[in-house]
C-alpha positions as CSV (number, residue, x, y, z in Angstrom):
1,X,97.5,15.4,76.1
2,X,101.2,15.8,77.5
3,X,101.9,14.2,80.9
4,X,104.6,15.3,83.4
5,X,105.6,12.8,86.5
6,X,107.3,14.3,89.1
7,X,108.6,16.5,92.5
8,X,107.0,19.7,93.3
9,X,108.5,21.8,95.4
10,X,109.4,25.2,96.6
11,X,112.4,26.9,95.9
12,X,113.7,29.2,99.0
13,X,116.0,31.6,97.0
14,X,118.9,33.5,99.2
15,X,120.9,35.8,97.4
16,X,122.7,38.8,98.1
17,X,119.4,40.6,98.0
18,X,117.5,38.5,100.4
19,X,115.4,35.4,100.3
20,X,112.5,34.9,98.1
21,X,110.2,31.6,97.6
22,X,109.2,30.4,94.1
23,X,107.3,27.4,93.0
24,X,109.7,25.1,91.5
25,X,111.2,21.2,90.7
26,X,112.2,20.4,88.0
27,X,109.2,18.1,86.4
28,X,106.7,21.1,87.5
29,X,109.0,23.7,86.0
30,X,108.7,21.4,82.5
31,X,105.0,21.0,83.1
32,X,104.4,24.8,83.6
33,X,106.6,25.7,80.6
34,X,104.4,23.2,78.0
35,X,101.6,24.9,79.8
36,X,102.5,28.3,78.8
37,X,103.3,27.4,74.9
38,X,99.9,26.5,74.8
39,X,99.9,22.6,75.5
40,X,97.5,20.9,77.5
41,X,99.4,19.3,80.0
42,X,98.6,17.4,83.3
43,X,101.0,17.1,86.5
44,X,101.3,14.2,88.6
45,X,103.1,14.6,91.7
46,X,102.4,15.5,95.0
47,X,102.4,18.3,97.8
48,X,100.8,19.0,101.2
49,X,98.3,20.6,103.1
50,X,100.0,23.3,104.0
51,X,100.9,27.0,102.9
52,X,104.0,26.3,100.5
53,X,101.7,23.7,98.7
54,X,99.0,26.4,98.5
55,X,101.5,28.1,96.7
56,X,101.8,24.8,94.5
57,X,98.2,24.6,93.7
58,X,97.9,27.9,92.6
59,X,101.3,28.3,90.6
60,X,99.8,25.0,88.5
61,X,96.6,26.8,88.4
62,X,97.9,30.0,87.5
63,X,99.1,28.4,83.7
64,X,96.4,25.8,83.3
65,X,98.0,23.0,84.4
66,X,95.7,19.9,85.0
67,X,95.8,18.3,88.8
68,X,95.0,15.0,88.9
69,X,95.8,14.5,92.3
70,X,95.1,16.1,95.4
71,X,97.5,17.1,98.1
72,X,98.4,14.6,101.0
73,X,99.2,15.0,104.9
74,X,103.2,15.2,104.3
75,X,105.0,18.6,104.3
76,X,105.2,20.2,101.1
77,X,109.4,19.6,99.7
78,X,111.3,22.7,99.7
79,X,114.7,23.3,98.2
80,X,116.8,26.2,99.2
81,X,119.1,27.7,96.4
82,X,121.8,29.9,97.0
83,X,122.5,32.4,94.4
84,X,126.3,33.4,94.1
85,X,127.5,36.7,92.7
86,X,127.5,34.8,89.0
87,X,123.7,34.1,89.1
88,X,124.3,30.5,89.7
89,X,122.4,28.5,91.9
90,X,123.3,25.7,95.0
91,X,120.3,23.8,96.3
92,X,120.2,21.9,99.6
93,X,117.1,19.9,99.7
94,X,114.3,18.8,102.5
95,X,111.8,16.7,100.5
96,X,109.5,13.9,100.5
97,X,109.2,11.9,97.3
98,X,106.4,8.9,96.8
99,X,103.2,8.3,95.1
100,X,101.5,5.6,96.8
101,X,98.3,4.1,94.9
102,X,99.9,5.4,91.7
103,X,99.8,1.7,89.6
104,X,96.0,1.6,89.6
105,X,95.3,4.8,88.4
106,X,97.4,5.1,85.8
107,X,95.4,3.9,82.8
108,X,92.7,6.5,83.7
109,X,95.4,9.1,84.4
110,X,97.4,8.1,81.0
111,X,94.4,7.1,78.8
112,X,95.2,9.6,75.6
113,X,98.8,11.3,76.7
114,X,101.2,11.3,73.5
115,X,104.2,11.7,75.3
116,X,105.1,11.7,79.1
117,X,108.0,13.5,80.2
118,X,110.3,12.8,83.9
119,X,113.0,13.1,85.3
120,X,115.1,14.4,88.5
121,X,114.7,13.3,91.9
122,X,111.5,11.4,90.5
123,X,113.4,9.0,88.9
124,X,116.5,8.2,91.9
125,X,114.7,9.0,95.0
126,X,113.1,6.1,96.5
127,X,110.4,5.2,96.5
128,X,108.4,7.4,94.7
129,X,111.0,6.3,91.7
130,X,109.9,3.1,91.8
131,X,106.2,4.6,91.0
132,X,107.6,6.4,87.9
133,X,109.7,4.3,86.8
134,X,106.2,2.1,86.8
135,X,104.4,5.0,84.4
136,X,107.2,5.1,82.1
137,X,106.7,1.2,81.3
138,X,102.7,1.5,81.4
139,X,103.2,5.0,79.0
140,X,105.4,3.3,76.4
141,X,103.7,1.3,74.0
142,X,101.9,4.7,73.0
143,X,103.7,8.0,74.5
144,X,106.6,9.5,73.4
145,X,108.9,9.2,76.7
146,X,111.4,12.1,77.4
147,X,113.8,12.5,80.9
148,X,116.1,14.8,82.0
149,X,118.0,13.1,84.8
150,X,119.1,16.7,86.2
151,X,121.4,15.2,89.5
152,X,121.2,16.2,92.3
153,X,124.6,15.2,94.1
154,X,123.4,16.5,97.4
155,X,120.8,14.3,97.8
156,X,121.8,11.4,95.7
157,X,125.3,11.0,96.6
158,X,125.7,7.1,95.7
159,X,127.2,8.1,91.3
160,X,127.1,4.3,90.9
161,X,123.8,3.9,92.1
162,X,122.8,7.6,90.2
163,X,124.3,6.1,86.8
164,X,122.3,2.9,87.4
165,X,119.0,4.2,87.7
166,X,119.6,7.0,84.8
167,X,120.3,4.5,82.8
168,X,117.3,2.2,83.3
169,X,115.1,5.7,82.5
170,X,117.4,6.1,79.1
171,X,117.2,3.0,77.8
172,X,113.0,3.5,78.1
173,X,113.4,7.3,76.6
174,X,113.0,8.8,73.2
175,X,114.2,12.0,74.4
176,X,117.1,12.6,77.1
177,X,118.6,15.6,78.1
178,X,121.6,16.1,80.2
179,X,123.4,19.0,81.3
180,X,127.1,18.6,80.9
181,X,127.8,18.8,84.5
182,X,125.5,16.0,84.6
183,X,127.5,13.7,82.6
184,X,130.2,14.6,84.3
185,X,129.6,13.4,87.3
186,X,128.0,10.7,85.9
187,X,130.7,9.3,84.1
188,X,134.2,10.7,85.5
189,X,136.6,11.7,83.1
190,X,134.8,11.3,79.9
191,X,133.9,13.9,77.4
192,X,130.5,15.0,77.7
193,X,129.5,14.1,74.0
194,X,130.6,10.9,74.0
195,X,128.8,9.8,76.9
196,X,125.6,11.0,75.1
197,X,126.8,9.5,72.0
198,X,127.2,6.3,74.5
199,X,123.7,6.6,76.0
200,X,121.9,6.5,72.0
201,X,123.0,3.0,71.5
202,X,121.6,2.0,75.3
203,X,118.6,0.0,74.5
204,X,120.0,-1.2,70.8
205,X,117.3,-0.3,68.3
206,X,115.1,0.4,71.1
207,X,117.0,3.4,72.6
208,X,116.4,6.8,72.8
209,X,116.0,8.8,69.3
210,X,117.8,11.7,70.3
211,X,119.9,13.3,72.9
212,X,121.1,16.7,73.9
213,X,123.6,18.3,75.9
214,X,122.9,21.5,77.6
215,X,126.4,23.6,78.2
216,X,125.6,26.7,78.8
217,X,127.3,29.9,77.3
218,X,128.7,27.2,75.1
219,X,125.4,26.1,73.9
220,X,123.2,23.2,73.5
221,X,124.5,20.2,71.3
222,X,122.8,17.2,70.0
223,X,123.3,13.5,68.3
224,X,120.6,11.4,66.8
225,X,121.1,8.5,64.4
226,X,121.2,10.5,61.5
227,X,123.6,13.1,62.6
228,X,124.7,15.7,65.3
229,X,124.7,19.7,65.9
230,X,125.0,22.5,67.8
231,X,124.2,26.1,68.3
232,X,125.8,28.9,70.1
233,X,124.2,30.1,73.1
234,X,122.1,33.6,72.7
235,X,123.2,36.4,74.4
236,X,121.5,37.3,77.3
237,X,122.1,39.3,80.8
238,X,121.5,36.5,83.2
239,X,119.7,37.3,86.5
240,X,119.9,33.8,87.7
241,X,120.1,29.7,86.1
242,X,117.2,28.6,88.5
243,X,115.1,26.8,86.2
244,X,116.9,27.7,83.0
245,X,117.9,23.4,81.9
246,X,113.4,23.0,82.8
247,X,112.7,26.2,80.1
248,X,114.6,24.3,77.7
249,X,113.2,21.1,78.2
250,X,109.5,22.7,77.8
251,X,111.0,24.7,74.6
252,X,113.0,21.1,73.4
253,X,109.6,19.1,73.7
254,X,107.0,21.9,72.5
255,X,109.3,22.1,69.3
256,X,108.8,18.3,68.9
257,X,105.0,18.6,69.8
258,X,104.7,21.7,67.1
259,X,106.0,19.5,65.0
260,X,103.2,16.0,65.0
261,X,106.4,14.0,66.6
262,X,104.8,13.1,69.9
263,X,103.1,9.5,70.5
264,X,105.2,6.1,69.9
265,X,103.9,5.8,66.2
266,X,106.5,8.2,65.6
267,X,109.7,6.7,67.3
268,X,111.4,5.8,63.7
269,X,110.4,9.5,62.5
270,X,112.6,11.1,65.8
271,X,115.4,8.6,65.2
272,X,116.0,9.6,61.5
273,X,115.7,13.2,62.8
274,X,118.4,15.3,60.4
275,X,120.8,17.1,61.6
276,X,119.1,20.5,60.6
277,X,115.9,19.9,62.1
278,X,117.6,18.9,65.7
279,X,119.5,22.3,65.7
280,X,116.0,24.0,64.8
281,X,114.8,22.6,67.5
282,X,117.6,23.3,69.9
283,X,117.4,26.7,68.7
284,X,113.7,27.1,70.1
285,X,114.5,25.6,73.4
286,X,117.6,27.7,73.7
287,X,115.5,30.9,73.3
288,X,113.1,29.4,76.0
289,X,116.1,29.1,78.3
290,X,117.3,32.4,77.8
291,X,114.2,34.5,78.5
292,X,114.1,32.1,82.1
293,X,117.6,33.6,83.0
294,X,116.7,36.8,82.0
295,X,114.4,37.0,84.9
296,X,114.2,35.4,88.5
297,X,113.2,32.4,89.5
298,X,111.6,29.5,87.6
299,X,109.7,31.5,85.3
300,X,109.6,30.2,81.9
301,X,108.0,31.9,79.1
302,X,104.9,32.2,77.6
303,X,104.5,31.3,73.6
304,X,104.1,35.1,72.8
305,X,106.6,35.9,74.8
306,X,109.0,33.2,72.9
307,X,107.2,34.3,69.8
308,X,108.5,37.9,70.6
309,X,112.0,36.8,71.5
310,X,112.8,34.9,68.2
311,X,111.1,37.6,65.9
């Protein structure tokens, strides 16, 4: 059983076109993408009572994601993204993050997950964070633990306080990934790859196994203890980016799960990870990615669809 912690929201998309709402955040984006390579996955988060998290319910629903919690009294979150002539995306955010009651249930809730993946406004935005950051220590000792900090500057504007708290969910991963806008804001000035080169020794020997940088056109590049790589970016007519750095996640961890290298048992296994193998793996998740920015919205792909893609 996979595990994803994290916001749900929905995205209200205005573009030249007009608006349109989508499902989205970035943990339920990476829960529905595992869902849709065929891995039984479970979300934790939370949504309301209301019509957008109807549209929640049923979105998890629609790719056999596992509930385990109901909805609550707040509004359902909602970010608003504003597509620019490029296909990129701005968001502006009205949300409500927390998980109250969470500690108790998460033996039950975690009993048999192999790996648990977070990240986002989960992990910074009080004090739902506080919860996760919780389920990452319980998870541990037997899950493989993945994050994708994926900042949100708008809504966590403090970068000292941002850098903190990644940094306390790296030093508990196995598997980070980080756009390169993310590190640069993060860490002002410095060279994308070295800061991910910086965040594998976090931790010591008990740091993550592998991390990878997301740069889009440029394409994704990686460092583990036994090496580094890096692809080029497919070719693809983008649409739009919404969701694209939450298809590669799902593509980057399905490619690990295909592979037996989820559950804690097999930290040393992802640390000695060769060079070759990462960028095979990068390579999945970066044909993931593309098919999402092919189309609108957070949509990631199916496993025959990625099947299809890379044949």
């Amino acid at each position: 059983m996979l595990t994803v912690i994290g916001e749900a929201l929905v995205d209200v998309v205005q573009s030249s076109s007009g608006i349109e709402a989508h499902v989205g955040g970035s943990p339920l984006n990476v829960a529905v993408g595992l869902a849709r390579l065929d891995h039984p996955v479970q979300f934790i988060g939370r949504y309301g009572r209301d019509p957008y998290g109807d549209s929640v319910a049923a979105h998890l629903r629609s790719s056999s994601v596992m509930v385990p919690l109901p909805p609550d009294d707040k509004p359902t979150s909602i970010a608003t993204a504003r597509i620019d002539d490029d296909g990129a995306a701005t968001y502006a955010f009205d949300l409500t993050w927390e998980l109250p009651g969470l500690g108790a249930r998460l033996p039950l809730m975690l009993q048999g997950a192999t790996l648990l993946h977070t990240g986002s406004i989960a992990t910074a935005l009080e004090p739902g964070a506080a919860e996760v950051l919780a389920a990452v220590e319980h998870a541990h000792p037997s899950s493989t633990i993945s994050f994708d900090p994926n900042c949100r500057p708008s809504i966590i504007t403090d970068v000292e306080y941002a850098r903190n708290q990644t940094e306390r969910f790296v030093v508990l991963a196995d598997v980070v990934k980080a756009s390169d806008e993310d590190l640069q804001w993060l860490y002002p000035g410095v060279d994308p790859l070295e800061s991910a080169r910086r965040w594998l020794t976090l931790g010591g020997s008990a740091g993550p196994a592998l991390v990878v940088v997301t740069r889009g056109a440029e394409g994704p590049w990686g460092v583990t203890r036994a090496g580094e790589a890096g692809i080029t970016a497919p070719a693809v007519d983008v649409v739009d980016t919404v969701g694209a750095g939450d298809s590669f996640m799902a593509g980057l961890l399905s490619a690990l799960v295909d592979r037996g290298l989820d559950g804690a048992q097999n930290r040393e296994t992802l640390r000695g990870m060769p060079a070759e193998t990462l960028a095979a793996i990068m390579e999945h998740a970066a044909r993931a990615a593309s098919i999402t920015v092919s189309r609108a919205g957070a949509n990631p792909p199916t496993r025959a669809e990625l099947n299809d893609w890379m044949s």
